[in-house]
BAVEX-359250 format. One record per residue (C-alpha): residue number from 1; x, y, z. Coordinates in steps of 0.02 Angstrom, whole numbers, plus 50000, padded with zeros to 5 digits. Layout:
N
(pafi NUM; (X; Y; Z))
...
This chain:
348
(pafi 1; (51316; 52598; 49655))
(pafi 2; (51196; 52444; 49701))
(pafi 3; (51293; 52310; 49818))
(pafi 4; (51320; 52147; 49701))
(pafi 5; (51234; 52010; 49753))
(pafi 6; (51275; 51893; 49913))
(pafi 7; (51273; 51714; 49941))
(pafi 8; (51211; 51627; 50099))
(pafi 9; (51123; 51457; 50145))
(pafi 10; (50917; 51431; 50188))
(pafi 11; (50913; 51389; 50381))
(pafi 12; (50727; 51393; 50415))
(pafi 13; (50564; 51447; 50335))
(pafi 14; (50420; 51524; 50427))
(pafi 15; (50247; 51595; 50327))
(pafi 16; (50323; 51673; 50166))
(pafi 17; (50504; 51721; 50258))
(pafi 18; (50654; 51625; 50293))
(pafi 19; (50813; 51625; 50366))
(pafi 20; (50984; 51658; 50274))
(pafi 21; (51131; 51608; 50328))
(pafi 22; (51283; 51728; 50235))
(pafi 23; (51433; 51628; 50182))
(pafi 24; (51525; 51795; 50215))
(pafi 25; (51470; 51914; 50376))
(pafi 26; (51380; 52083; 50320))
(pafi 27; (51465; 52254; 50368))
(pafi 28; (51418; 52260; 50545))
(pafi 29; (51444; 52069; 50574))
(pafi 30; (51277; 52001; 50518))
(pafi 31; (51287; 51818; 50500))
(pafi 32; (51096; 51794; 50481))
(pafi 33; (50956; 51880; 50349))
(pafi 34; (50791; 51870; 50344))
(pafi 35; (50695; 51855; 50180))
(pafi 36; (50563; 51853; 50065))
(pafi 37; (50549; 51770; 49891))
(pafi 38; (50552; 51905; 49729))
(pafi 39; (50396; 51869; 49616))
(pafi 40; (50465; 51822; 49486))
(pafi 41; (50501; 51658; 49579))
(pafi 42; (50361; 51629; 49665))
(pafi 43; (50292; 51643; 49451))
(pafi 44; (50395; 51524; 49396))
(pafi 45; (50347; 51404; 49520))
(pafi 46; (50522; 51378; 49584))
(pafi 47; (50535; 51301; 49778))
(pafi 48; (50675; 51370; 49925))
(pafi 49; (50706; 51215; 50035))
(pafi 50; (50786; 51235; 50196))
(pafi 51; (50963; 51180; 50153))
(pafi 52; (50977; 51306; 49982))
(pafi 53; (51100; 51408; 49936))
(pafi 54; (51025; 51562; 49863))
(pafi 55; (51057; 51733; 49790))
(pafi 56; (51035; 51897; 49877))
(pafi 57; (50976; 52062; 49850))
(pafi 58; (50889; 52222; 49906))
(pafi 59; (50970; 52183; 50074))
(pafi 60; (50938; 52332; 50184))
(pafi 61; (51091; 52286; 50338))
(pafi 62; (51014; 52400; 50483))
(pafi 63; (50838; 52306; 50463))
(pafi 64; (50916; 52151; 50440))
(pafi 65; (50803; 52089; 50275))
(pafi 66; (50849; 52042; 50109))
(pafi 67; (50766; 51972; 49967))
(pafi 68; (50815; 51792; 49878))
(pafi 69; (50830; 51825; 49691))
(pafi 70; (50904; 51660; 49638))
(pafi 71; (50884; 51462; 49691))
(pafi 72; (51071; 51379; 49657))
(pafi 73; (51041; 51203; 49588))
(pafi 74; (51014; 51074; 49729))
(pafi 75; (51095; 50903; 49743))
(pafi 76; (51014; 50748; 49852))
(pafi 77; (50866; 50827; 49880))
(pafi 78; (50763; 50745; 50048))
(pafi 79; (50582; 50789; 49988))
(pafi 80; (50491; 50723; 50158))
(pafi 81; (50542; 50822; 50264))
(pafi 82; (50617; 50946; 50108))
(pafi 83; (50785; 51001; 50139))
(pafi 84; (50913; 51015; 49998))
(pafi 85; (51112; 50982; 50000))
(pafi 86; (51096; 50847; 50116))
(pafi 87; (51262; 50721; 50151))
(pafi 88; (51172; 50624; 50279))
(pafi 89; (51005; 50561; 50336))
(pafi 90; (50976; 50484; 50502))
(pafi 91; (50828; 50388; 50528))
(pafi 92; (50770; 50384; 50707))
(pafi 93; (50665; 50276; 50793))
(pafi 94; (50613; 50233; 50965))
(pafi 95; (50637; 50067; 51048))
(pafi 96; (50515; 50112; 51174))
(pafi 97; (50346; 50251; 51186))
(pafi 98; (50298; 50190; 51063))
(pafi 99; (50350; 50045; 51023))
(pafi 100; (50462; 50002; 50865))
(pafi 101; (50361; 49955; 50698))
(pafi 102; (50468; 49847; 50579))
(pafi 103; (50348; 49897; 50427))
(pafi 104; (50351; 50085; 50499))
(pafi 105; (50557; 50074; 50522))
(pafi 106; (50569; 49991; 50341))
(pafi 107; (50470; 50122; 50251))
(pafi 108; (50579; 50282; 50354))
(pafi 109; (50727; 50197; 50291))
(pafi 110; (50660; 50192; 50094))
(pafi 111; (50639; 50371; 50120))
(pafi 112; (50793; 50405; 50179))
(pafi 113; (50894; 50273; 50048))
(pafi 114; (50800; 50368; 49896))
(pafi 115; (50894; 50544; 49921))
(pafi 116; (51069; 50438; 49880))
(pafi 117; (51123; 50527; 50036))
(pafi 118; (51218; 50425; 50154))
(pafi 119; (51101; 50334; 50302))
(pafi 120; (51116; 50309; 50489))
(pafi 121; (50993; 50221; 50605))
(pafi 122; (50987; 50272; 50791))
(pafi 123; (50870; 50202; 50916))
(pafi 124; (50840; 50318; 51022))
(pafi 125; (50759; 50287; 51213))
(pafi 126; (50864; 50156; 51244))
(pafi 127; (50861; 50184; 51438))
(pafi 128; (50690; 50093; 51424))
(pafi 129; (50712; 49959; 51297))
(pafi 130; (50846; 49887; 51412))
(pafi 131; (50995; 49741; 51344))
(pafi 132; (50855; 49629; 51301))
(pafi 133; (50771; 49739; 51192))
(pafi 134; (50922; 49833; 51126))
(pafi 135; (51042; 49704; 51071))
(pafi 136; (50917; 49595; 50940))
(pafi 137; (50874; 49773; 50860))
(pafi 138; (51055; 49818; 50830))
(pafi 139; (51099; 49631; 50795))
(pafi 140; (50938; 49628; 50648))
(pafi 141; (50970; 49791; 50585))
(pafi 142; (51175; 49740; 50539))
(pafi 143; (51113; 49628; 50442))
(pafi 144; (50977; 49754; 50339))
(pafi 145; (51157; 49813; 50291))
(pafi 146; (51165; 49969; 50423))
(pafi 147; (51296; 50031; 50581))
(pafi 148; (51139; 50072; 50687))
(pafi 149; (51174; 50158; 50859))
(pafi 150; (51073; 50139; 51010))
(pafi 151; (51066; 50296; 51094))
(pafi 152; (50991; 50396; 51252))
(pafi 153; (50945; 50577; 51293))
(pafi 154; (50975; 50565; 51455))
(pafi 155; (51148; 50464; 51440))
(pafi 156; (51277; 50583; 51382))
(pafi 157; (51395; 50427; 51353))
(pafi 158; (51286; 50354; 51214))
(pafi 159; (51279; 50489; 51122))
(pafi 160; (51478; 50528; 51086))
(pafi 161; (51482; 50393; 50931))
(pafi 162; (51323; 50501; 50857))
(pafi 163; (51400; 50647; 50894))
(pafi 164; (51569; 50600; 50807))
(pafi 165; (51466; 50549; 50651))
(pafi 166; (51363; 50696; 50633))
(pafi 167; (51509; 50817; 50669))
(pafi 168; (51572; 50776; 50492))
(pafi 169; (51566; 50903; 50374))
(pafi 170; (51396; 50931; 50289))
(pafi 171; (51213; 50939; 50336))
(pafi 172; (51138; 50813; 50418))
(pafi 173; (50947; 50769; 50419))
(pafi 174; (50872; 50702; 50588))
(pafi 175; (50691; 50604; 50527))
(pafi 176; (50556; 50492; 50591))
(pafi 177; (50389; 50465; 50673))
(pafi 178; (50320; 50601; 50767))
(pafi 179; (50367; 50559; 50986))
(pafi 180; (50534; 50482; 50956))
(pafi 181; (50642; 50599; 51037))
(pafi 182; (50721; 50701; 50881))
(pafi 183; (50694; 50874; 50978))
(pafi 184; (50766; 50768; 51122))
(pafi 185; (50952; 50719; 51055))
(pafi 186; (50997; 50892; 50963))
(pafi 187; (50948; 50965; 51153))
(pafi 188; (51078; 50812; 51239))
(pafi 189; (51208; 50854; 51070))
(pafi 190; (51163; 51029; 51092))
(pafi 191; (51119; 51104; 51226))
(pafi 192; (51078; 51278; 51213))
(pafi 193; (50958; 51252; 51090))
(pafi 194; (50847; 51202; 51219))
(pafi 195; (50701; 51124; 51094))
(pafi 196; (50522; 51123; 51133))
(pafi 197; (50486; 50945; 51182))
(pafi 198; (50337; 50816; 51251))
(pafi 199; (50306; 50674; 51295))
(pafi 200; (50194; 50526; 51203))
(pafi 201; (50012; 50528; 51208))
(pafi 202; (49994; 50386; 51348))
(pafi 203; (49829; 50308; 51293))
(pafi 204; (49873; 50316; 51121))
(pafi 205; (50053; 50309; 51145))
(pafi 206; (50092; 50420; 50975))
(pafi 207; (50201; 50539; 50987))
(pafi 208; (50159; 50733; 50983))
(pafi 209; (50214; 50850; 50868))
(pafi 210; (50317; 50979; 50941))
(pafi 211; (50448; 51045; 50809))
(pafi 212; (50321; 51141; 50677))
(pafi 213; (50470; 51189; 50535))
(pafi 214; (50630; 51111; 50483))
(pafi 215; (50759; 51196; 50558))
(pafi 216; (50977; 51197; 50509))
(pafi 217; (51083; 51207; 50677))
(pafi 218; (51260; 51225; 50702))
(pafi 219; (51345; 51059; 50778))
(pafi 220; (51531; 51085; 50729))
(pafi 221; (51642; 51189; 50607))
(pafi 222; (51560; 51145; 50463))
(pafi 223; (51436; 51030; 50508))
(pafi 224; (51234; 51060; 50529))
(pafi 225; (51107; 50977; 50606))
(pafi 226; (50915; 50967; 50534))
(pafi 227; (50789; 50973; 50648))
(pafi 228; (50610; 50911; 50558))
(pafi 229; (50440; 50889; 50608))
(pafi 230; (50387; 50698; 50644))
(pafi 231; (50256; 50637; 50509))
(pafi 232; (50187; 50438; 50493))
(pafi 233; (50193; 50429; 50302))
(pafi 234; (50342; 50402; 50229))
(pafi 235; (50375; 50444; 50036))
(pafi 236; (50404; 50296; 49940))
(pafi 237; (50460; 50277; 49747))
(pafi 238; (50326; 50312; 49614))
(pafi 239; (50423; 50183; 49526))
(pafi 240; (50408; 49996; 49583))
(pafi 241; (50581; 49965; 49509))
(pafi 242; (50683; 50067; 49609))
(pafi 243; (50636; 49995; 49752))
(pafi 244; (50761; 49839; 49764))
(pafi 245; (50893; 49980; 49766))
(pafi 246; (50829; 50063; 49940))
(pafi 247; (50855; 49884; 50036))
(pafi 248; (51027; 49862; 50060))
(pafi 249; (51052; 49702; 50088))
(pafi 250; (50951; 49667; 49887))
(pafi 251; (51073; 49777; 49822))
(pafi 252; (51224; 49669; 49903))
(pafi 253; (51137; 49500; 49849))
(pafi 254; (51104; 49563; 49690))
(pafi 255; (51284; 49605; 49637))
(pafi 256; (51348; 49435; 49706))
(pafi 257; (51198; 49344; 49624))
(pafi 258; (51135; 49385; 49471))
(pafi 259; (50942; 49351; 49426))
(pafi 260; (50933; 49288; 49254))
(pafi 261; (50848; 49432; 49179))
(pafi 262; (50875; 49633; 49233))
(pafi 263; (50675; 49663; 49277))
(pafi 264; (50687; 49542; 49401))
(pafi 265; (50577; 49603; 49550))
(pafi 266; (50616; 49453; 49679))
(pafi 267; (50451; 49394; 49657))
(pafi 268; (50502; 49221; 49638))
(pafi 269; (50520; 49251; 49459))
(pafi 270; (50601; 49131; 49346))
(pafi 271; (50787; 49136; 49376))
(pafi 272; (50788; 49244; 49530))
(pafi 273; (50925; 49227; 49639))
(pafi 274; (50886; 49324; 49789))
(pafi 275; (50752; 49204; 49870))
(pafi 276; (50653; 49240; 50003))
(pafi 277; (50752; 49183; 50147))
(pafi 278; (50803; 49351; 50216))
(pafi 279; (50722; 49440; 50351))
(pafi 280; (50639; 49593; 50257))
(pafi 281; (50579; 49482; 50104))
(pafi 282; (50389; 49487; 50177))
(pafi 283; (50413; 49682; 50197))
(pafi 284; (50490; 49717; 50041))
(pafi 285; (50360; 49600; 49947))
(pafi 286; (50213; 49689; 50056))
(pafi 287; (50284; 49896; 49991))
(pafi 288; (50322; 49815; 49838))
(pafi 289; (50118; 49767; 49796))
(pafi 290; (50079; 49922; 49850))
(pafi 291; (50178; 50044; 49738))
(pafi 292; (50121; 49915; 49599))
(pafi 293; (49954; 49917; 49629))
(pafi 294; (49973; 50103; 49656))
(pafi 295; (50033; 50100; 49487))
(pafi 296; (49905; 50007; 49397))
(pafi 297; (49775; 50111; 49474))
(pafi 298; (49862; 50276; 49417))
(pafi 299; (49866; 50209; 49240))
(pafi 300; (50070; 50289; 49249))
(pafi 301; (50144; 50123; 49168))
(pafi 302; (50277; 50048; 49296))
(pafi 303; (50442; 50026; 49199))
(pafi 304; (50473; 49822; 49239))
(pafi 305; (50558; 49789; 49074))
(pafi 306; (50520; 49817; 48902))
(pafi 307; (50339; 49745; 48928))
(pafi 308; (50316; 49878; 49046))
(pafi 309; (50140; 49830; 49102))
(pafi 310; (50069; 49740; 49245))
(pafi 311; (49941; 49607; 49252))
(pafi 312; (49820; 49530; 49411))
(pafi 313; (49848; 49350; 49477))
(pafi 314; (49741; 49301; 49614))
(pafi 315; (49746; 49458; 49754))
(pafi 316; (49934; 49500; 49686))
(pafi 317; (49978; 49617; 49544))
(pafi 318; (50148; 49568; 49476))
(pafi 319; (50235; 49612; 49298))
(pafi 320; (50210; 49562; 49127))
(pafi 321; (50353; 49484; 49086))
(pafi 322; (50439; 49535; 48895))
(pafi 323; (50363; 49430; 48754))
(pafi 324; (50546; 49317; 48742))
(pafi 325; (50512; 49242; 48906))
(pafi 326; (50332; 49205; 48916))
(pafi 327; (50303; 49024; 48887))
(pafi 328; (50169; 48988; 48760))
(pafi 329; (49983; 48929; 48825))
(pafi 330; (49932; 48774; 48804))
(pafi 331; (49780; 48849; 48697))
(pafi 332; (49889; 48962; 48589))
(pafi 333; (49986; 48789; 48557))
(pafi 334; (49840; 48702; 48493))
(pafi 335; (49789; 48828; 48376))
(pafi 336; (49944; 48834; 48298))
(pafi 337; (49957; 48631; 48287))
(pafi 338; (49768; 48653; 48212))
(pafi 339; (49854; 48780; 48092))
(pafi 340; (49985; 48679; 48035))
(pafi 341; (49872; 48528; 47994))
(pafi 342; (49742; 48645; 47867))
(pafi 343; (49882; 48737; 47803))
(pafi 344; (50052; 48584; 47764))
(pafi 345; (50191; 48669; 47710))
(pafi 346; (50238; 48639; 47520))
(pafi 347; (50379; 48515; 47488))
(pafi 348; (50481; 48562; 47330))
């Protein structure tokens, strides 16, 4: 009689294996599997993420392997780094080797905003930013609309608040550049991991990669912690109009002051009501040209309303606004006053 089928979690992927974690131990106590991917699949195209929960079969207990013979949907996907099931993403960034990018930070934290997950900010090295470095960071970023934490590996008192938030229930997603001390502060939160790390490149000061997979580690009773792989490219939104929604403090503006029309993109638009006097309005306006332009050069039409096309002025693309709001051109106004003198309407 063939064993039905078990249930377990994706922990890590390596090659064409990865790590299962059983929701319920196997007969001699095995917590962990490892796997490969039936054909039928790898045929249909269909991903495994770290974070998964997955089918089971053909599991032979004395080896240790099994095969995964079914993908469970997913829900808030991360797709750089990819790991599925996610409740939290925290967005870490050095204050210090190397030095903090606002543009860099901003773009991290799009990333993150865009899986609907909820978002933390740590700074990590903290020990070498100092008070005067640490305290405007955390002071701007409260007003981006985040609870950012200011943390240090080799401080085990800063890191109790980020340990008390990521020993909530759920899976938690540690991203950011490449040198910022990720590996770092799951060592300091966990320590018999004991994480490959290195230092920054000193002439260059980038950081190295040293963590080569995305990895699912226990923190609490119910809680895990995902180690990823640094990378300088955040994903943004194909979509230029999503973007107001991964900047907090737009989406708070926007729901205490409404633009006049819905496809506003706080371009100073007519009727806009955001402005531009916040601090990220030169960022936002600098990632928002770029997806648009982007767009235009993909020929994928950018949904900005129900013109839904874009058109060049001077070095900026911005959007076509619908027909009912365009003001009519001087030129198009003369032809139709040349029009009405040829053609008089008929009295009668």
């Amino acid at each position: 009689m063939a064993e039905p089928p078990r249930r377990g979690q994706v922990v890590a992927l390596l090659a064409n294996f990865c790590w299962v974690s059983l929701d319920q131990p196997g007969p001699a106590g095995q917590q962990r599997l490892l796997c490969t991917r039936r054909t039928r699949l790898a045929k249909s195209g269909q991903a495994i993420r770290v974070g998964d929960w997955v089918q089971l079969d053909g599991i032979d207990w004395t080896a240790g392997r099994g095969a995964v013979a079914a993908v469970e949907p997913s829900q808030r996907v991360l797709e750089r780094p990819p790991v599925a099931n996610i409740s939290r993403v925290v967005v870490v960034m050095a204050l210090a080797e190397p030095p903090i990018d606002p543009l860099q930070l901003t773009r991290f934290l799009i990333t993150a905003e865009q899986s609907g997950a909820a978002v933390d900010l740590v700074f990590s090295k903290a020990d070498l930013g100092g008070p005067a470095l640490v305290q405007p960071w955390l002071q701007r970023t409260r007003a981006w609309g985040y609870a950012p934490l200011a943390v240090s590996s080799r401080e085990p008192a800063s890191l109790e608040p980020l340990r008390q938030r990521l020993s909530q229930p759920g899976l938690a997603v540690l991203c950011g550049p490449s040198g910022v001390g990720k590996s770092s502060l799951i060592n300091a939160l966990i320590p018999t991991l004991e994480l490959r790390v290195a230092a920054v490149s000193g002439r260059l000061q980038r950081g190295r990669h040293t963590t080569r997979h995305v990895e699912l580690f226990a923190l609490a009773e119910g809680a895990l912690l995902a180690d990823t792989p640094g990378f300088n490219r955040p994903v943004l939104p194909a979509d230029p109009t999503a973007l107001m929604a991964c900047f907090p403090e737009l989406r708070t503006a926007h729901a205490e002051l409404r633009c006049q029309f819905g496809d506003c993109l706080h371009q100073g638009e007519p009727g806009c009501a955001v402005g531009s006097e916040w601090d990220r309005h030169s960022l936002y306006s600098q990632t928002l040209q770029e997806l648009l332009a982007a767009a235009q050069r993909s020929d994928a039409p950018a949904r900005t309303g129900s013109a839904g096309s874009l058109r060049q002025r001077g070095n900026r693309v911005e959007p076509r606004l619908a027909s009912q709001y365009r003001q009519p051109s001087r030129r198009g106004q003369r032809q139709q006053a040349d029009a009405d003198l040829n053609h008089p309407g008929q009295e009668g």
